[in-house]
N, C-alpha and C positions, 0 to 999 in steps of 0.2 A: 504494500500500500504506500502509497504518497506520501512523504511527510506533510507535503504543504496541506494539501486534500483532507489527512486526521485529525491536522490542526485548526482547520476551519469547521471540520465537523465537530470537532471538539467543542470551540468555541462558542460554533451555534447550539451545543447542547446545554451546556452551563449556562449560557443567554437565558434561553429559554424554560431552564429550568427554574429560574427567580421570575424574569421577568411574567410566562403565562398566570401564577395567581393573582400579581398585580393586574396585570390587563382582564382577568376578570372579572376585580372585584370592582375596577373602573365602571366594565361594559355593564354588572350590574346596579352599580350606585346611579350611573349617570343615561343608561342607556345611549350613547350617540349615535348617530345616524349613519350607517358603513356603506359603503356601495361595491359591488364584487359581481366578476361572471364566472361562469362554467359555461365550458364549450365542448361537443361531440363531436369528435373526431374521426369522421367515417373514409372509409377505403375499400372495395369491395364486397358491401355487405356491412361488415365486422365495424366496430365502434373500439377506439381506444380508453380503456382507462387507466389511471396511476393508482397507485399506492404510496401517498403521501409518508415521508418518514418524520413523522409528528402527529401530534393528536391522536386520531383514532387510527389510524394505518389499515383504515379499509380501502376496496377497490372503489373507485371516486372517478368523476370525471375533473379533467386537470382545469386549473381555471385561477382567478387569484383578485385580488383587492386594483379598484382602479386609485389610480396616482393623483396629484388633484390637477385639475384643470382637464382631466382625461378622460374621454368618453368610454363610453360601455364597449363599443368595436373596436377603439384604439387598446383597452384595455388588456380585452380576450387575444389580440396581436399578439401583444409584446408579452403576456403569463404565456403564451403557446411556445413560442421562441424561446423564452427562458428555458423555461421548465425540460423543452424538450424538444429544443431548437430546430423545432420546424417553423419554416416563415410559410402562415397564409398569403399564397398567391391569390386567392379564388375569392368569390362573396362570401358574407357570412350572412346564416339566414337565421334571422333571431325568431327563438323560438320561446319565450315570452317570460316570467319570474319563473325563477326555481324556488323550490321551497327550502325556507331557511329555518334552522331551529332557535334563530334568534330575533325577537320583534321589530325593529329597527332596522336590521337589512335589507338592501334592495337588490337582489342575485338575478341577477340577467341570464338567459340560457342561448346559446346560438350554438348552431350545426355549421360544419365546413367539412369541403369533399376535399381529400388530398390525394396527388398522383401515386405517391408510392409510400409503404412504410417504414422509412427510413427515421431512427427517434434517436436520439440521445439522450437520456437522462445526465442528472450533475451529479446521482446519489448520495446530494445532502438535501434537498428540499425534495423528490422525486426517489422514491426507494426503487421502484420497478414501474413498466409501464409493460402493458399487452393487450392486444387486440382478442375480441369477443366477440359473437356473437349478440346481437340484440335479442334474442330467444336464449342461449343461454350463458344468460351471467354468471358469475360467480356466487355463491351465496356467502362471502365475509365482504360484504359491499355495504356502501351507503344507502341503503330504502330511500333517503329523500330524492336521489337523483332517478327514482322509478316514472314518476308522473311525466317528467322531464321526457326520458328517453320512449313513454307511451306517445305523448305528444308528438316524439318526432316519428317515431315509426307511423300514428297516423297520417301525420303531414304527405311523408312520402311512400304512404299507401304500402306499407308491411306489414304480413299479416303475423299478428303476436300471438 
């Protein structure tokens, strides 16, 4: 392994080991307003999801906090490229709130078609990523992202 790479995963785990109770005793004292997308990732059928290496480390679709002054399309861009450095060339077709299990969120959902599966993950904010089936998912997944991926399978007429 990397030194540099241990070191930064290191870092971000001791971060986040102080810092997550503070930020939620924030998000519950004060509720503020957060705005974030998830985006589906499609290629042949199959839909990509990660396994975020934090919080719950279920199967998830990849997606992330917009920046300020940054729109919900610019945002779902540039989490996609991060996380898993693929650049959308193509439209994104937003496919409408996800559901958040927090009150104040506003989680944007958009679909993107991509030419090939080529993904990199950083394996500090992205544990794994792999391609599924919309029929069968995993069961150590996120339930909230279900309505989501019904919604889109309706849109482009799959039958579930």
């Amino acid at each position: 392994m990397d030194f540099r790479f241990a070191m930064r995963y290191a870092l971000i785990k001791i971060f986040w080991f102080f810092a997550r109770p503070v930020q939620q005793t924030y998000r519950t004292i004060y509720k503020p307003a957060k705005k974030s997308v998830k985006v589906i990732i499609e290629n042949g059928g199959d839909i990509l999801l990660v396994r975020p290496n934090y919080a719950h480390r279920l199967w998830s679709l990849p997606g992330g906090g917009l920046q300020k002054g940054e729109s919900f399309e610019e945002a779902a861009r540039r989490e996609i490229q991060e996380e898993l450095g693929v650049v959308l060339s193509t439209s994104l077709t937003s496919l409408g709130q996800y559901p958040s299990k927090h009150q104040n969120f506003d989680v944007r959902a958009f679909s993107a078609l991509v030419p090939d599966r080529s993904i990199s993950t950083d394996g500090i904010e992205i544990m794994e990523a792999q391609w599924f089936s919309p029929m069968a998912l995993p069961e150590d997944r996120a339930h909230r992202m279900d309505p989501i991926i019904t919604l889109y399978l309706q849109r482009n007429k799959i039958a579930a």
